[in-house]
Residue, then its C-alpha position, 0 to 999 in steps of 0.5 A: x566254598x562249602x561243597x568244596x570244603x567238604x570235598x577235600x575232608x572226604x577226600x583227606x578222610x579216604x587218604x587216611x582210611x586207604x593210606x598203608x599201615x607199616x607193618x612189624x611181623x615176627x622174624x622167622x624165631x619169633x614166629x616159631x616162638x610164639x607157634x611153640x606158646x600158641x600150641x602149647x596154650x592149645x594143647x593145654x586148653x584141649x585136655x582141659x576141656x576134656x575134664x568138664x572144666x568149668x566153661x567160665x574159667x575155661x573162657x578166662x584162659x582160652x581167650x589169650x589164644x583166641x588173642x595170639x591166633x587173630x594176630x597170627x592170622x591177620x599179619x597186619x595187625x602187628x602195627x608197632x614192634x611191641x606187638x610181637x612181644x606183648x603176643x609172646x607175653x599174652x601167651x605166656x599169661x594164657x599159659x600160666x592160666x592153663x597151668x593154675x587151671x590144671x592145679x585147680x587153683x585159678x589165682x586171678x578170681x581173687x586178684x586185686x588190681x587190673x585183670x581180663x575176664x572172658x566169656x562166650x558170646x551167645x551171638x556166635x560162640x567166640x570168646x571176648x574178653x573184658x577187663x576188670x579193676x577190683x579194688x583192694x578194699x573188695x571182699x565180696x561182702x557186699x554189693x558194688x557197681x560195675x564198671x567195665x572196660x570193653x574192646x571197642x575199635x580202634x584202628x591199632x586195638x586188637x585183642x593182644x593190645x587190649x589183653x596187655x592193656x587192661x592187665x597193665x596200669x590204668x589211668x586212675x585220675x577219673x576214679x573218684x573212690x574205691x567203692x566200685x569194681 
């Protein structure tokens, strides 16, 4: 009766693993939508990156086309139809970014809140981006703990989900006190 048990978890387990996810690409505008915003976004991040910007803001920018350009390229990552949208608002942040960047006035390196990060892997020189929840009470005076928030894997998590994720509300039931970032 166990073996058999057993059986028929892994069967259900394989079902589940080979089962088709229902995909929601972008109609042919939105496509060319968000291709405007990703060679907007690229073309910005070339020239900026021609003016020996400092790699580290570099980073926090370029992730949100490293986002844009995974999903593109791997089409059934569009699992819900909220994912054409939150791509269109990851590149709209990535451009915002890239514009402060060229003013030289990077606004979210003194933002309060829930905000993503980035940098380059020494592993294979792609860039991951990580979130951050800076306290209102953080004015960088004094040593804090470090939390942060990592991409991990989920079968509906990609980059453009975790981006809009961790920019978004977080639920702060957990957080016991504001003496952490």
């Amino acid at each position: 009766m166990k073996n058999v048990f057993l059986f028929l978890l892994m069967g259900a387990a394989l079902a589940a693993q080979t089962a088709e996810r229902q995909t929601f690409p972008p109609t042919a505008e939105q496509r060319q939508a968000i291709d405007a915003k990703l060679a907007d976004l690229t073309s910005r991040l070339k020239a900026l990156a021609a003016k020996k910007t400092d790699p580290a803001l570099l980073a926090d920018v370029d992730v949100y086309r490293k986002a844009a350009e995974y999903i593109l390229r791997f089409p059934e990552e569009f699992g819900t139809k909220n994912y054409v949208p939150e791509t269109l608002t990851v590149l709209d942040d990535g451009l915002s970014r890239a514009k402060e960047l060229e003013a030289g006035t990077p606004s979210w390196t003194k933002k309060k809140g829930n905000l993503v990060r980035a940098f380059v892997s020494r592993v294979d020189g792609s860039v991951q981006p990580y979130g951050l929840t800076i306290p209102a009470s953080y004015d960088g005076t004094k040593p804090l703990r470090l939390d942060v928030w990592l991409h991990g894997t989920q079968t509906e998590l990609n980059e453009v989900r975790f981006i809009v994720q961790q920019q978004g509300p977080h639920n702060t039931s957990q957080i016991v006190a504001e003496d952490y970032i």
